[in-house]
C-alpha positions as CSV (number, residue, x, y, z in Angstrom):
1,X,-23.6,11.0,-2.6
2,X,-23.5,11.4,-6.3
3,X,-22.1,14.7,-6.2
4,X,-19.0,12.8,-3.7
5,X,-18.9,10.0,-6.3
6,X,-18.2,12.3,-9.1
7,X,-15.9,14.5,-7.5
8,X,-13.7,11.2,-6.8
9,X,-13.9,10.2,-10.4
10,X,-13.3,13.7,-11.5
11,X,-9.6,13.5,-9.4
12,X,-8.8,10.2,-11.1
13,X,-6.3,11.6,-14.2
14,X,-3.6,8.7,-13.8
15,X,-4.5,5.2,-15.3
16,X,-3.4,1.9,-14.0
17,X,-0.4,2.6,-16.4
18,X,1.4,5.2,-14.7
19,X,1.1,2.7,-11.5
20,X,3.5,0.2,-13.4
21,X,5.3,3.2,-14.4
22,X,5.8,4.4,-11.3
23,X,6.5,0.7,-10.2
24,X,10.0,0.9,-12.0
25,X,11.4,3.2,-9.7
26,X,11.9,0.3,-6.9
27,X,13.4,-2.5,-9.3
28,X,16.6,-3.1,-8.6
29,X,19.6,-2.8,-11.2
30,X,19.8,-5.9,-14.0
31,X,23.3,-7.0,-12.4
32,X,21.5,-7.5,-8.9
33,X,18.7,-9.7,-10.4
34,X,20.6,-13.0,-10.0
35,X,19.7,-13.2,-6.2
36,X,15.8,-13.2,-5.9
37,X,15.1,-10.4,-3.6
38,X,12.1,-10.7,-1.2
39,X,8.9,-8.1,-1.2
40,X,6.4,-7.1,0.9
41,X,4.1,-5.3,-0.8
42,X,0.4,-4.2,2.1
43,X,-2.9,-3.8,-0.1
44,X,-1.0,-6.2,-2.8
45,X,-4.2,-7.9,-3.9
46,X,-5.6,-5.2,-6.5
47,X,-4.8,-2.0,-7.8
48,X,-1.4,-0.4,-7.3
49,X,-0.5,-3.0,-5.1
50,X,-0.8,-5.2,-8.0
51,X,0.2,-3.4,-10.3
52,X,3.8,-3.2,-8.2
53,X,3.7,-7.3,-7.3
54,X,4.0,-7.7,-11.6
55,X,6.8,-5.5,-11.8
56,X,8.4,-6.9,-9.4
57,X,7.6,-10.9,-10.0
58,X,8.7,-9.7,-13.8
59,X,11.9,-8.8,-12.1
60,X,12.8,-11.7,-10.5
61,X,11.6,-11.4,-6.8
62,X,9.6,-13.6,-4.3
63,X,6.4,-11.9,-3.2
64,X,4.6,-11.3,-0.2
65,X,1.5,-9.6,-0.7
66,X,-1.2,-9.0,2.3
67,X,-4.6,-7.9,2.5
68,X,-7.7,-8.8,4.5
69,X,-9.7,-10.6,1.8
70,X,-8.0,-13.6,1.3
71,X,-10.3,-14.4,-1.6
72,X,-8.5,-11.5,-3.4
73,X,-5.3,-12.5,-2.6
74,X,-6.0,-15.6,-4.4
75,X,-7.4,-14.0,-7.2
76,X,-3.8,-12.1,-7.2
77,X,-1.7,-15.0,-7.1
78,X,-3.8,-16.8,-10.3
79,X,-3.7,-13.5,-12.0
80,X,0.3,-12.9,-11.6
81,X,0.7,-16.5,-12.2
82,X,-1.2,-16.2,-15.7
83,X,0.5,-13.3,-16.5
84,X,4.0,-15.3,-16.1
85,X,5.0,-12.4,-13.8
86,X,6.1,-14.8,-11.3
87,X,7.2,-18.1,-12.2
88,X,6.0,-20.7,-9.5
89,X,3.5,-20.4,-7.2
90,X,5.9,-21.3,-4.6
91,X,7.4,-17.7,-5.0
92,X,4.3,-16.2,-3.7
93,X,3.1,-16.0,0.0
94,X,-0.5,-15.0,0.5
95,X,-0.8,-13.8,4.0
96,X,-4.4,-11.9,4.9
97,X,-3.8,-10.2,7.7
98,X,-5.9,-6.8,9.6
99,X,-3.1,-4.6,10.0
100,X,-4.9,-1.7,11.7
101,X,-4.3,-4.5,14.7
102,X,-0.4,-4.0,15.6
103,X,-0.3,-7.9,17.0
104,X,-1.0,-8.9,13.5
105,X,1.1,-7.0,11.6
106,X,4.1,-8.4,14.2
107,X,2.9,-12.0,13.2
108,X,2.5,-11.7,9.5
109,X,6.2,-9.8,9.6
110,X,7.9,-12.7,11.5
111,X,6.2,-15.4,9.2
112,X,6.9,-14.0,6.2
113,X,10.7,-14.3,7.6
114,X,10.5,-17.3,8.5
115,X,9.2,-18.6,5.6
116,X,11.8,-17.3,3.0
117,X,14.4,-16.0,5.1
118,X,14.4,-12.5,5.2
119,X,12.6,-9.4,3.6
120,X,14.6,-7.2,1.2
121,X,11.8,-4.6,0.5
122,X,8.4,-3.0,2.6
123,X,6.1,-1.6,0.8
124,X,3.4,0.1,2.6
125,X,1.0,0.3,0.2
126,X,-2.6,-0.5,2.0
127,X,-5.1,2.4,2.5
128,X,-9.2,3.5,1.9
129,X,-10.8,6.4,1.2
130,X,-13.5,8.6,2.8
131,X,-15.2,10.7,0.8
132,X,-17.8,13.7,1.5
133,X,-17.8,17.0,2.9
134,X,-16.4,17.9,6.3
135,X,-19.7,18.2,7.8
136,X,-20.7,14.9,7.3
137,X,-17.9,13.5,7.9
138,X,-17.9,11.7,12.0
139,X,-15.1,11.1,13.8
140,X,-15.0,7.3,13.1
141,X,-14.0,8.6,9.5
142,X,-11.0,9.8,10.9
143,X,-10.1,7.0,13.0
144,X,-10.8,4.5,10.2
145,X,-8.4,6.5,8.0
146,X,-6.0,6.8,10.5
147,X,-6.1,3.2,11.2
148,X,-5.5,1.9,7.5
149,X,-3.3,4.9,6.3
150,X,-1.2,5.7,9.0
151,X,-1.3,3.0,11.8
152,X,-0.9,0.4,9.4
153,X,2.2,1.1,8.1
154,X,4.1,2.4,11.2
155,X,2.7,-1.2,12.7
156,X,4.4,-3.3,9.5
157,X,7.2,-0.8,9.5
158,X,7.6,-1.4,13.1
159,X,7.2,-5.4,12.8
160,X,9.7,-5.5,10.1
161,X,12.4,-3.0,10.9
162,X,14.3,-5.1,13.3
163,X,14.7,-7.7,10.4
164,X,15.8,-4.8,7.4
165,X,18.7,-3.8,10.2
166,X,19.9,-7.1,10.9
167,X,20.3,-8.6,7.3
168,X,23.1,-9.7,5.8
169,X,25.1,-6.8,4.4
170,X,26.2,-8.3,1.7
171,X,22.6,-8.3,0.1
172,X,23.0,-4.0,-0.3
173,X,21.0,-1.9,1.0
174,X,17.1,-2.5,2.2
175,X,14.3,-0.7,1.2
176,X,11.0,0.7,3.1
177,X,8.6,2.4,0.4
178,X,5.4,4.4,1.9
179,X,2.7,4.7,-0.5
180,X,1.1,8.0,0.4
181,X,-0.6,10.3,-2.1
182,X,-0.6,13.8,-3.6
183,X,-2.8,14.5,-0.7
184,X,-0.3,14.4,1.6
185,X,1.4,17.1,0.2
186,X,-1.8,19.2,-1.1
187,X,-5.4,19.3,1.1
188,X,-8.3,18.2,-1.6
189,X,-11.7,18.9,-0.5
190,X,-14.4,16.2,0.5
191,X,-11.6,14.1,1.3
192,X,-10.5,15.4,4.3
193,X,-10.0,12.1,6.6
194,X,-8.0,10.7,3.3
195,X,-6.1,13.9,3.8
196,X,-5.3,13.9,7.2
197,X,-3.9,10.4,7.6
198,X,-1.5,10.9,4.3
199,X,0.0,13.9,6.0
200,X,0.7,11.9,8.9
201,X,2.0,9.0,6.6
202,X,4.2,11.4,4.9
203,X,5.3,13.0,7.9
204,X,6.2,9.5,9.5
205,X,7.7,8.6,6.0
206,X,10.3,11.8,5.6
207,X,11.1,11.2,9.3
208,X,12.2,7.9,9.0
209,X,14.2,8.6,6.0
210,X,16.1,11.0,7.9
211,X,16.7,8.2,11.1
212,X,17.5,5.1,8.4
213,X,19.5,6.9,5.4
214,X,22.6,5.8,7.0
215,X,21.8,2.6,8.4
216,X,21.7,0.6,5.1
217,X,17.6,1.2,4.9
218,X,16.6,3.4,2.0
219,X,12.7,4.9,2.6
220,X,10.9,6.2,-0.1
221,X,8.0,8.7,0.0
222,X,6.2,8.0,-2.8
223,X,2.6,10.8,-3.6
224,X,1.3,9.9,-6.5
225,X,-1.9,11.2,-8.1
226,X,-5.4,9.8,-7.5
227,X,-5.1,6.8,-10.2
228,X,-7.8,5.1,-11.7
229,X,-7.0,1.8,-9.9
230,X,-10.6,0.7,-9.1
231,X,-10.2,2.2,-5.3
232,X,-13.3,4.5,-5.8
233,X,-15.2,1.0,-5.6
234,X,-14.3,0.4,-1.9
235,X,-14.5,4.0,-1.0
236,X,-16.7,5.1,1.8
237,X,-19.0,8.0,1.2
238,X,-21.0,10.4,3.0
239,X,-23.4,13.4,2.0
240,X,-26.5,14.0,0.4
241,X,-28.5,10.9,2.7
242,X,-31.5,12.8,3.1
243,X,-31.7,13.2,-0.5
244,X,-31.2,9.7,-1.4
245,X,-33.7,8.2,1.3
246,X,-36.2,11.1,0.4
247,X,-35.9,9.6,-3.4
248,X,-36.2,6.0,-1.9
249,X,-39.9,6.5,-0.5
């Protein structure tokens, strides 16, 4: 498990940094900040998720982060709120949500709509890690990173698209941005269910681009780099039990 642990840390070259910087890519143009546009950002309660709900509160927009712990999302919310990233707290709407279940990503979607009106911008952002060698890796590896990493966002994407094609036209074009990773362009070893389900994200992602492109809906593939985001904390690793419980007794 320590050799796992280190590999993962090992991978980690980008810093929180380059996730703001990367952040900057979605913000819309200075002359379209006088209308507050609306942001759903998945996994927005730490990390890159964060890091993209300050960038965009410093821009002007309401937010709509979701997670599963809602103690984080409040956590979030006191943080951007500190920060003066966003202005009132009125701006933000916690919603903690599972969104490996499709039902609830079709509920959180049609609240967050109701509540202020329409979404400009998806950002499909939620995801885990499993890390260890393929043969310790089970099946229910795979399924749990297919769940978070792939399900997840076709579910929210699914939820919300009906919404992005019927807004008001006169708001400019919507936005859909898929969080993936480097590995979903390049395998990585000991990280193979990780792997899997950002190659199916990407896949999904490109697609979509190619169906929405001309029907007012940008989608944006973005693979960055393993970033040092704090996600190694909540990773789930295998390998090297017998050595560990053998050190135990």
């Amino acid at each position: 498990m320590k050799t796992a642990r280190a590999l993962l840390h090992a991978t980690q070259i980008l810093t929180g940094i380059a996730a703001i910087a990367a952040a900057r890519a979605f913000m819309p143009h200075p002359e379209k900040r006088h209308r507050s546009r609306v942001v759903l950002i998945t996994g927005g309660s730490r990390g890159l998720g964060l890091a993209l709900a300050h960038r965009f509160g410093q821009s002007g927009a309401k937010l709509i982060l979701v997670s599963r712990n809602s103690e984080d999302l409040t956590q979030a919310r006191d943080t951007l709120l500190a920060h003066k990233a966003v202005q009132h707290p009125d701006d933000i709407l916690l919603l903690p949500a599972d969104l490996t279940d499709a039902s609830q990503a079709a509920m959180l979607v049609d609240y967050a709509v109701g509540f202020f009106g329409h979404i400009d911008i998806l950002i499909n952002n939620a995801g885990v890690i499993e890390v260890g060698p393929v043969e310790n890796q089970p099946i229910a590896a795979y399924r749990r990173a297919m769940a978070t990493n792939f399900f997840a966002a076709l579910y929210t994407t699914n939820a919300a698209l009906p919404h992005l094609l019927n807004r008001n036209p006169i708001y400019g074009d919507a936005a859909i941005v898929n969080i993936a990773s480097i590995g979903g362009k390049f395998a990585m070893p000991h990280l193979l269910p990780y792997v899997a389900s950002k190659f199916a994200l990407v896949g999904y992602s490109q697609g979509l681009h190619a169906e929405l492109r001309h029907k007012g809906i940008r989608v944006t593939t973005v693979c960055p780099g393993l970033m040092r985001t704090g996600g190694e904390v909540h990773a789930n690793y295998t390998g090297q039990t017998k050595k560990s419980n053998a050190g135990s007794n």
